[in-house]
N, C-alpha and C positions, 0 to 999 in steps of 0.2 A: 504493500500500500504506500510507504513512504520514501519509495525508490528516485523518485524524478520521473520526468518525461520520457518517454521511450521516442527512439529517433530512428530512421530508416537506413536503409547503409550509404545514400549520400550524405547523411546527418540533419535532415531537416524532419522536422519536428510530428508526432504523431499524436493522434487522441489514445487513450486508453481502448478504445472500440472499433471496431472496421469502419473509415470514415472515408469518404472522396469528394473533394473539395468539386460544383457541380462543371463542368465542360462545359464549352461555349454552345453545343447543339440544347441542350437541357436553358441555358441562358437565353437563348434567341426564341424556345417551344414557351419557357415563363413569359417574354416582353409580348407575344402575340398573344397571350391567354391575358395578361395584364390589362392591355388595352380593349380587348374585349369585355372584362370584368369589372373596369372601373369604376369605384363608387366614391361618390363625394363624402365626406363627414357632414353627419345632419347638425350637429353641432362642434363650435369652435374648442378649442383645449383649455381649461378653466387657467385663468392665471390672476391673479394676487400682486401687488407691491407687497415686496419681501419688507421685510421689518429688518432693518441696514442696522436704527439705532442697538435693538436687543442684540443683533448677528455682534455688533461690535465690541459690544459689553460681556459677549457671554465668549470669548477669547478661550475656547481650550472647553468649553462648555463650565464655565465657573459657573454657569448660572444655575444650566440644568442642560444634560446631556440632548443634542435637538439635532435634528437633519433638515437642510431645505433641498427639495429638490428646486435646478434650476433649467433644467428642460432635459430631454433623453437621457441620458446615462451620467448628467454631471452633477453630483450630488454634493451639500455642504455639508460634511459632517462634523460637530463640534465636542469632542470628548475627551478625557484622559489629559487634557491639557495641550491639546492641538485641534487647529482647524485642519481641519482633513476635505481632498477635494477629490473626487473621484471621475475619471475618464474625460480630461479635462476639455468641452467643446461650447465656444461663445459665440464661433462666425456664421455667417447668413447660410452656406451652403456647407454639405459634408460630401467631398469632394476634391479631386487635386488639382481643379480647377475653379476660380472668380466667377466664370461667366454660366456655367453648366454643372449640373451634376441636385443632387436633390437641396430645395432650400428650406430653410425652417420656415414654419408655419407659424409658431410664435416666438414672442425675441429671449433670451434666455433672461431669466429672472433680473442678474445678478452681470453688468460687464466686468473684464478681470480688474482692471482700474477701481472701481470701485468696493471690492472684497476684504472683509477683514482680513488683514494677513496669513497664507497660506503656509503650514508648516510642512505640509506631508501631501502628497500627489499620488494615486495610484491609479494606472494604467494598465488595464485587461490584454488589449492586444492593441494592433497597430493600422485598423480599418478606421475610416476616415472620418468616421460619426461618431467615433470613442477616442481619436488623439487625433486634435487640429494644432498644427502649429502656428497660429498665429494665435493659439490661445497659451500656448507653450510658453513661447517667446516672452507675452506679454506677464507670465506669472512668475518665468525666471527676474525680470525686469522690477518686478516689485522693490519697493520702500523699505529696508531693513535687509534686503537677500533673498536669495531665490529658493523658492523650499525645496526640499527631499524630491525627488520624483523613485519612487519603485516601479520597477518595470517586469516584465517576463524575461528571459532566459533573449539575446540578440538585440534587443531593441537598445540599448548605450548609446551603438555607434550613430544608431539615430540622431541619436540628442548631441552627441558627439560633436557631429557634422555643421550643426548648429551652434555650438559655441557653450556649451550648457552639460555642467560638469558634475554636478550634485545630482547624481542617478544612482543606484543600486539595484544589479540584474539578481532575479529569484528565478530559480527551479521549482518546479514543484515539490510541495511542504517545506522549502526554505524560509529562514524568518529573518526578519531585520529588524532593529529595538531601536525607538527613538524617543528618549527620553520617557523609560518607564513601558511604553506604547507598542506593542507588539504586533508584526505583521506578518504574516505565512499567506504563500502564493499557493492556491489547491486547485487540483484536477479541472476542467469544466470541458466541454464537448464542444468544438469551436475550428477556428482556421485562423490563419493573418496572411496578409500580402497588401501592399500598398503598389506594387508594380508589374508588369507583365513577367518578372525573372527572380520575384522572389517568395512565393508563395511557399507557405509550410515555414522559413527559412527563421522567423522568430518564434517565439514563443506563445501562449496565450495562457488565462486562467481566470479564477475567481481570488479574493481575498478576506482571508479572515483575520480580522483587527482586533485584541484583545487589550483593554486598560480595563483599572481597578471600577473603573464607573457604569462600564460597558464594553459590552461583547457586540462586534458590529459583522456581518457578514455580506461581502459585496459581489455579485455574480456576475455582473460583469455581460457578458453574450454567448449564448449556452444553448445548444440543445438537449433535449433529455436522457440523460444518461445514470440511470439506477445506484450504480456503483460510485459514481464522483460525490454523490453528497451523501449518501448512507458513510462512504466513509471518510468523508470528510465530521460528519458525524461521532466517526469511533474517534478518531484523530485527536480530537477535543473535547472525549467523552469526561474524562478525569477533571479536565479542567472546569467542568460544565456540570456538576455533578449537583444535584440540589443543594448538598453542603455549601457549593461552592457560587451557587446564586442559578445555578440552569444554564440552559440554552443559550441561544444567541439574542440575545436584547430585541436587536432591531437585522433583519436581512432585506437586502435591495436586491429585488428579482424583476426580472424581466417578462413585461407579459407581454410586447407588442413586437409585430416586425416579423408574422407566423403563415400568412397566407400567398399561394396554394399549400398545401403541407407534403403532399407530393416534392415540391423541392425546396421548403424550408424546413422539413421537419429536422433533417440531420444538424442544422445550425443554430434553430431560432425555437427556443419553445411558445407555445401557446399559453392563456388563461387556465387550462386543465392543469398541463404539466406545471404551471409555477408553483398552483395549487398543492399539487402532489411534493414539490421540492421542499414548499412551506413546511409540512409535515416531516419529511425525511430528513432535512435539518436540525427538527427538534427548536426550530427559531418557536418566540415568543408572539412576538410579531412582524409584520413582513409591510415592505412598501413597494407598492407595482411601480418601475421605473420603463425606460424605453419603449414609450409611448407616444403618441401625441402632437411629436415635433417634425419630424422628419417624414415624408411618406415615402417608405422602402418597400414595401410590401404592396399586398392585393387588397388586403382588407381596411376599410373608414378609419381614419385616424382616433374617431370616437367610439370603435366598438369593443378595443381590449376590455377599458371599465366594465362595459355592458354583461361582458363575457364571463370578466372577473367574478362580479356579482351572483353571477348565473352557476360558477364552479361552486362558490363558498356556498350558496345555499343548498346545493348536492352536497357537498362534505360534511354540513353540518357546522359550519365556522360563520363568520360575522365580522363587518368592518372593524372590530378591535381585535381583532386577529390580522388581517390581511387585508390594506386599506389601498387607495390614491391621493394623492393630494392635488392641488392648483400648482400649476408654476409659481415659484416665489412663495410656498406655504410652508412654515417651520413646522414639525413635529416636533415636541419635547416629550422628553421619557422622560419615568421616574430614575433615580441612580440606581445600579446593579448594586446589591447587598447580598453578603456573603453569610451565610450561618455556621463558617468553620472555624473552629478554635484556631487562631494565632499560632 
């Protein structure tokens, strides 16, 4: 279980499961079903003015341990004494190109100019919707230093290249400690490539963040894979133990970015399967991320929620289990308390 990533005998990077990243014939049979398919959002993506003042008083989550989402996978998490930024993406299009390529649908809550100071950055993989570099750029460029960035297993020379030096590569179950703050890169069922010549060549994953206030689980872009969170599960069974406060506080899962399933299922899970990961986590509560912003998929930009709703009421679970928020909406949790003797 806690081997690393298995690699091919070119050495480029493999899921745990038989996976193939899809061929251009399978890409060209989806754009023609796409355009057939097309369906508007009957309604727009709920967004909120983020609350700037509290974000900047609660530095490290002094206040109280709190996440805002600020649109698709970039999340503000404030805990253990760092602001934590996840898959860091603020520009108009996700894409390697200005003029073309999908644009956002609503503006990110939060631009990087205006963010409480960023301690810690982690990055899933290296597609365009989950690490923009002009969001990069602008958060190395920050006011006091450029924060941490954790990356998967290749992705440095990235940042590298760009001039941006404060990066640490993980393998899977590798951890990196920053000030108390505990990070481990886990399994997740995914791809990367940013160019026609490098596909597989980095790494990808999820991340599990442990401080004394909260236990945060970040998925990152995942299809469904039984075994990466069952045992990502055992992995941190010890740590996670009721003594020890439970589960994962808070996990950021992905419910959008699924249709047709025919050729999204190996990459993109659906409202079911987040459902299902909620529980195989053993998380406490769960917030639907990668939604909303971007249209990648087949399916309404409004219909993950709908969907969401529609799983939890089969499971028997309830929005204080497994929720969404508005762009720009903080979540605060209670702090993680522990019942083990010293």
């Amino acid at each position: 279980m806690n081997g690393g990533a298995p690699r091919s005998p070119d050495g480029r990077f493999r899921n745990t499961e038989a996976f193939e990243p899809r061929g251009l014939a399978d890409v060209l049979r989806w754009q023609w079903q796409a355009r057939r398919e097309q369906q508007a959002a009957a309604q727009p993506t709920p967004t909120q003015a983020a609350d700037l003042d509290f974000l900047a008083r609660n530095r490290g989550g002094a206040l109280a341990p709190a996440a805002t989402w600020l649109g698709h996978a970039t999340v503000l998490a404030q805990f253990g004494g760092v602001n934590l930024l996840t898959d860091p993406h603020c520009s108009h299009r996700a894409s390697p190109f200005t003029f073309s390529g999908p644009q956002r649908a609503q503006p990110p809550a939060i631009a990087p100019e205006r963010m409480p100071p960023i301690d810690l950055v982690l990055v899933s993989h290296n597609h365009y919707d989950h690490l923009d570099v002009t969001t990069v750029q602008a958060l190395a460029r920050q006011a006091g230093g450029p924060p941490l960035f954790v990356v998967p297993l290749g992705l440095k020379r990235w940042f590298a290249r760009r001039g941006i030096a404060e990066v640490v590569e993980l393998d899977w179950w590798q951890t990196e400690r920053l000030r108390g703050v505990e990070v481990t890169l886990t399994p997740v069922r995914h791809w990367s490539s940013r160019t026609l010549g490098d596909r597989m060549a980095s790494l990808w994953g999820g991340f599990a963040v442990l401080a004394p206030d909260m236990h945060l689980y970040f998925g990152g872009d995942t299809g469904y894979s039984p075994s990466n969170f069952i045992d990502t599960r055992a992995h941190f069974a010890e740590r996670q133990s009721a003594a020890n406060g439970g589960g994962f506080d808070l996990a950021l899962l992905p419910i959008g970015a699924y249709e047709p399933r025919w050729f999204m299922a190996p990459q993109h899970v659906n409202p079911e399967e987040s459902v299902r990961i909620h529980g195989e986590l053993g998380a406490k509560r769960s917030l639907g991320i990668h939604w909303g912003t971007f249209k990648l998929t087949n399916e309404p930009l409004d219909e993950p929620p709908r969907k969401l709703a529609e799983m939890l009421q089969a499971a028997g679970l309830t929005e204080q289990d497994f929720s969404v928020t508005a762009i720009g909406e903080t979540l605060r949790l209670p702090p993680r308390t522990s019942k083990a003797l010293p």
